[in-house]
C-alpha positions in Angstrom: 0.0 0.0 0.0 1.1 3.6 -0.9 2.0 5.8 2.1 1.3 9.2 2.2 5.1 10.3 1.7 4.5 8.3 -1.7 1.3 10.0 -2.7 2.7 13.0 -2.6 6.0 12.4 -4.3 3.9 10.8 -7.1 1.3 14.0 -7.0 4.4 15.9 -7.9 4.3 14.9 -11.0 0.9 17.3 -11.8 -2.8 15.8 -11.0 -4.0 12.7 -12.0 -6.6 10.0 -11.6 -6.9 7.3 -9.7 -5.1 4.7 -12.5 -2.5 7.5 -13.7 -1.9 7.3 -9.9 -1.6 4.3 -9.5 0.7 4.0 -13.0 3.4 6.7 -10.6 3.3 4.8 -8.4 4.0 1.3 -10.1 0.7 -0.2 -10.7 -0.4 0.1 -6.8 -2.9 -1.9 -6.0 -6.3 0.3 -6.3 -8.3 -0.8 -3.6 -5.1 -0.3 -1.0 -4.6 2.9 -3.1 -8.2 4.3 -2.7 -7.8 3.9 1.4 -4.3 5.8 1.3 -5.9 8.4 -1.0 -8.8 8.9 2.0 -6.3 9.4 4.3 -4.2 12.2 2.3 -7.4 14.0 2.1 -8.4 13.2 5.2 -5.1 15.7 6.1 -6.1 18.2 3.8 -2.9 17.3 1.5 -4.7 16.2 -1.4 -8.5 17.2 -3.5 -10.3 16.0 -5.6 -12.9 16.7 -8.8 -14.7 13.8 -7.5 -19.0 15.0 -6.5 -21.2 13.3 -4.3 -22.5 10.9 -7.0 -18.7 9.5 -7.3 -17.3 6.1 -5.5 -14.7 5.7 -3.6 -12.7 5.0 -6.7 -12.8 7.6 -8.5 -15.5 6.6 -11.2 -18.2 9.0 -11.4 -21.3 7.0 -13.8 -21.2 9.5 -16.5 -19.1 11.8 -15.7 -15.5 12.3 -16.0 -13.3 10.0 -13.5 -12.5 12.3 -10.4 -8.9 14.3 -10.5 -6.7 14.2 -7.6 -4.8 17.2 -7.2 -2.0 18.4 -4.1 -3.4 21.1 -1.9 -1.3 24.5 -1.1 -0.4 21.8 2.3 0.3 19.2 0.2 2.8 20.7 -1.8 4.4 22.3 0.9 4.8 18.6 2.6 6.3 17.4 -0.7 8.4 19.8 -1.3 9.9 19.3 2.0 9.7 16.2 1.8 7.3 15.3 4.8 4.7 13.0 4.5 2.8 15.0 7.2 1.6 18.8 6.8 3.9 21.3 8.4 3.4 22.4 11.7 0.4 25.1 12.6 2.5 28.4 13.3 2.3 29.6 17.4 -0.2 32.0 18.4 0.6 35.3 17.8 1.4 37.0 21.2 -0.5 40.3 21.6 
């Protein structure tokens, strides 16, 4: 299974689906794939196109497949290379 650190590496690469996601990241399996991507948006490090008439895959009946795109936290994380967003900055002292 793809961890988030992986996900975002691959996300890198510009947005994708679900299978152009899963070609990054070697042909992951896409049920393993689909829970990993919950979890990145779970975080708030990745979005997606996906509407409330999509599965959990991706797949949309008749509409285009959902498009899984990095957040302004996600690419932050990748480009530093955490699999985790960055820290919430200290309250302000007044």
């Amino acid at each position: 299974m793809a961890d988030t650190g992986e996900i975002l590496r691959a996300m890198r690469g510009g947005p994708a689906t679900l299978d152009a996601l899963a070609a990054r990241l070697g042909g992951a399996e896409r049920e393993a794939l689909t829970w990993a991507l919950d979890e990145v948006q779970a975080q708030g490090l990745v979005a997606s196109t996906a509407g409330a008439g999509c599965g959990p895959d991706g797949l949309c009946g008749t509409d285009a497949p959902a498009v899984f795109t990095l957040t302004p936290a996600g690419r932050s994380a990748a480009r530093a290379g955490h699999a985790s967003p960055p820290p919430a900055a200290a309250p302000r002292a007044r």
